[in-house]
N, C-alpha and C positions, 0 to 999 in steps of 0.2 A: 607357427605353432606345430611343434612333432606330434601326428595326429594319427587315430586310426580308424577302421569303422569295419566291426566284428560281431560274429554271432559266442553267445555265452551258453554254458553248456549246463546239461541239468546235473545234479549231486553223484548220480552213480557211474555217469559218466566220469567226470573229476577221482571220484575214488578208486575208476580202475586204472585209471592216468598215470596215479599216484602208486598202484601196484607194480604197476609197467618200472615206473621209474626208479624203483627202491629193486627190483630185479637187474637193472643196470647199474647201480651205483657203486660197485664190485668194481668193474669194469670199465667206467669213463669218470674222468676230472672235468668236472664241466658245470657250466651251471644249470640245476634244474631248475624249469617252473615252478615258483610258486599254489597253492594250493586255489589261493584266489585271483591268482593272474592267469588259468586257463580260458582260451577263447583261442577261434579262429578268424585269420584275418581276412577278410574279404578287400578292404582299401587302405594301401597306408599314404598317408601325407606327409613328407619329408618337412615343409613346412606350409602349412594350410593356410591359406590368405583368403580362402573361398567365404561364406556365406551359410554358417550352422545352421544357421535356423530354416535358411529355406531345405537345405538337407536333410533335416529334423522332419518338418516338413511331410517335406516326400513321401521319405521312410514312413511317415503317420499315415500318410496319406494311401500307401499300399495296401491298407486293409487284411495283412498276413495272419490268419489263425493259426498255423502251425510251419512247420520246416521240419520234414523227418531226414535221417539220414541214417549211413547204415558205417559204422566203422570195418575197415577192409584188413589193416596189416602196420605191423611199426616197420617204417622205413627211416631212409637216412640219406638229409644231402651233401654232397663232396664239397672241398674247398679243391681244388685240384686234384688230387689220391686221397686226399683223407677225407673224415668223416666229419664234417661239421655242427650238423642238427640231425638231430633224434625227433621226429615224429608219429605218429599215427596218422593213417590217410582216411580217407572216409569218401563215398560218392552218394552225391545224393543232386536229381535234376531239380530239384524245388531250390536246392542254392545254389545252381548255377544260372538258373532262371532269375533269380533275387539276383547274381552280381549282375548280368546282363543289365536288366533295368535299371540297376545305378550304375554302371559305368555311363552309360548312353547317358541321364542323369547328368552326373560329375561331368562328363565330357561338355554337353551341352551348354552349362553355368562356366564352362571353359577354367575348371580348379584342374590343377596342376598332380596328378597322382601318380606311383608307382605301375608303369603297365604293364609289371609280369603276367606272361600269361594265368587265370587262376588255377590254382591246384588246390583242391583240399584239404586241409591239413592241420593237427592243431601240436602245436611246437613241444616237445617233453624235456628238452636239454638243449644246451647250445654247447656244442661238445670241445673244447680246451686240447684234449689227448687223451687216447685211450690207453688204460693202463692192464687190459685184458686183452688183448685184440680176437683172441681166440674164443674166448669165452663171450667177449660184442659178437662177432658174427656166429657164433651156436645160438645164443637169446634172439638175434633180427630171425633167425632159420626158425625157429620156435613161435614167437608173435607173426609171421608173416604173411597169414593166413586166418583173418580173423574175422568175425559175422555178426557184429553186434549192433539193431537197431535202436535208434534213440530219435528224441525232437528235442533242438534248440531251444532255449530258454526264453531267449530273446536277442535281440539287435541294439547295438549299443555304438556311438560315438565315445572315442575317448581319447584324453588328452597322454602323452607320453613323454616325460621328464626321464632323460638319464642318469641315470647317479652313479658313485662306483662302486655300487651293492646292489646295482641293477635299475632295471626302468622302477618307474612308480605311474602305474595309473590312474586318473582322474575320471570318473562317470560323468561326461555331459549330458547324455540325452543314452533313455534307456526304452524301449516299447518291447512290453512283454507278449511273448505268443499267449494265444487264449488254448 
């Protein structure tokens, strides 16, 4: 099963996402996120054969009241020269602390995961071609420097079907921050 496991983000956050990304839409062909498929990925499973529940589990069993973080700047990762994904980056040591203890986690139960290193970051476009280039890199120079605290929503498992109008989401297992 294509599988992920992400933190989900609160409303204001989402809506400045969504400012971000109607200020590049000028500018890239590409596909943006959905309004309710933002989240950041902390584990993806190409396909999960592991054990949900005891994942589930765990994650409960963490005892998390909050996850604050602090959004930094929109950046963008390359396919070779170009520009492939549009993000926002964000640092915060409370979720690197959280992937820490579920990699060890995942590793341990010996499931099979993506081992990029993590980066923080929550995805705004998966970029197709830019049809501004000038005008993309004036808006990355403008958003690049940016200082906006927030806390996560919550922590959420969830299943990921591809289709050709994009993934589709499924909520397995959701634990809300208090």
């Amino acid at each position: 099963m294509r599988s992920f496991i992400a933190l989900e983000l609160p409303e204001n956050i989402i809506s400045y996402l969504q400012e971000v990304a109607s200020s590049f839409s000028m500018s890239i062909l590409g596909r943006f996120v959905k309004k309710k498929d933002y989240h950041s990925t902390l584990f993806f499973f190409e396909n999960f054969t592991g054990n949900i529940d005891a994942i589930c589990r765990y994650i409960d069993s963490l005892g998390l009241k909050t996850v604050s973080a602090e959004l930094t700047g929109i950046r963008f990762f390359k396919r070779g020269e170009e520009p492939s994904v549009l993000y926002v980056s964000y640092r915060s040591d409370e979720v690197v602390s959280l992937f820490e203890n579920l990699r060890d986690f995942i590793k341990k139960e010996k499931i099979s995961f993506d081992e990029k290193p993590f980066k923080g970051h929550i995805t705004i476009c998966r970029i197709k071609k830019l049809l501004d280039p000038g005008d993309f890199y004036d808006r990355i120079k403008i958003f690049s420097n940016i200082n906006i605290d927030f806390r996560f929503r919550s922590i959420s498992f969830f299943e990921s079907k591809l289709t050709p109008d994009g993934p589709i989401y499924k909520n397995i297992f959701r634990k809300e921050f208090e």
